[in-house]
C-alpha positions as CSV (number, residue, x, y, z in Angstrom):
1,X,111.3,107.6,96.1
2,X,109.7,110.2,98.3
3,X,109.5,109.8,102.1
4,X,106.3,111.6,103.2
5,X,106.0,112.0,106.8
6,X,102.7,111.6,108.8
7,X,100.4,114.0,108.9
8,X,98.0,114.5,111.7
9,X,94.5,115.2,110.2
10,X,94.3,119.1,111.3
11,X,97.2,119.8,109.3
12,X,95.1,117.6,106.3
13,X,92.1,120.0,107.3
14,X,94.2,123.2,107.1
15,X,95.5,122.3,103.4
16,X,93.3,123.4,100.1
17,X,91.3,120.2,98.4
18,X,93.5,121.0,95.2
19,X,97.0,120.0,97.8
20,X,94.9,117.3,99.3
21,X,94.2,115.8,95.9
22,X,97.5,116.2,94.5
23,X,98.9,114.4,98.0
24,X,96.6,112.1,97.5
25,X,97.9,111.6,94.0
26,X,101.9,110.8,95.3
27,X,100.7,108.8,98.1
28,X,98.7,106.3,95.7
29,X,101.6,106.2,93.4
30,X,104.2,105.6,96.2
31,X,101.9,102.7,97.7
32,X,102.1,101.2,94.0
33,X,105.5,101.2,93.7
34,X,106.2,100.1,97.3
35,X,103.5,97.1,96.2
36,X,105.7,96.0,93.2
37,X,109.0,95.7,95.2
38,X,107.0,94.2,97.9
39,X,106.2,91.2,95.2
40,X,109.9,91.5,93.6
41,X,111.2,91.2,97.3
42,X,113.1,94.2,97.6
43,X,111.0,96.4,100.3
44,X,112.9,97.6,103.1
45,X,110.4,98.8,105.2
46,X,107.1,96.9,105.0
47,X,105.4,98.5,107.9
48,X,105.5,101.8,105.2
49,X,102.7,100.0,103.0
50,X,100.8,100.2,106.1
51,X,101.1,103.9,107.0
52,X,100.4,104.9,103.4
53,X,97.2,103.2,103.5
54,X,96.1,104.5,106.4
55,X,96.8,107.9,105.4
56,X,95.6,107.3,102.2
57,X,92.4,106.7,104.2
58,X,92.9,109.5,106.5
59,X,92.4,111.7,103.1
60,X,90.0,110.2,101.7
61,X,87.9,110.5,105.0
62,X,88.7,114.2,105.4
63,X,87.4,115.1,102.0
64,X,84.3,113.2,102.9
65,X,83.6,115.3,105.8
66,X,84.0,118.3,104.0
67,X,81.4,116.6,101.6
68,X,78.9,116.2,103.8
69,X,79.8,119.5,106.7
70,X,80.8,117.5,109.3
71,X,83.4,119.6,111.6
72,X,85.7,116.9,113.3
73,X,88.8,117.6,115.5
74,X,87.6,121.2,116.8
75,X,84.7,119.9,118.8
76,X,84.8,119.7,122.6
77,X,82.8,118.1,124.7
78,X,81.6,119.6,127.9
């Protein structure tokens, strides 16, 4: 099983949509096997489902932005 750290959303931002898809690819398949030992009782670390999904979702809102132009993260307000 891969560990994959967290990573703060400019350094989602700076990677290509091809490396955000394909990380979004190993995250979903890491959450489903975490799921599956979390029915068979054998998951270490529970909080881990957590902070998959919420990267997961950190992804997924990323490449919405993009979608739609909206620049987060680099604004200021004055």
């Amino acid at each position: 099983m891969t560990y994959h750290k967290i990573l703060p959303p400019e350094e989602l931002r700076r990677m290509s949509p091809e490396d955000r898809r394909k990380k979004l690819q190993e995250l979903r398949l890491e959450l489903m096997k975490l799921r599956a030992k979390q029915r068979t009782g054998t998951l270490g670390n529970p909080a881990r489902i957590r902070m998959l999904r919420r990267l997961i979702a950190r992804i997924l809102t990323i490449e919405r932005e993009e979608q739609l132009n909206i620049r987060r993260g680099s604004e200021k307000s004055a």
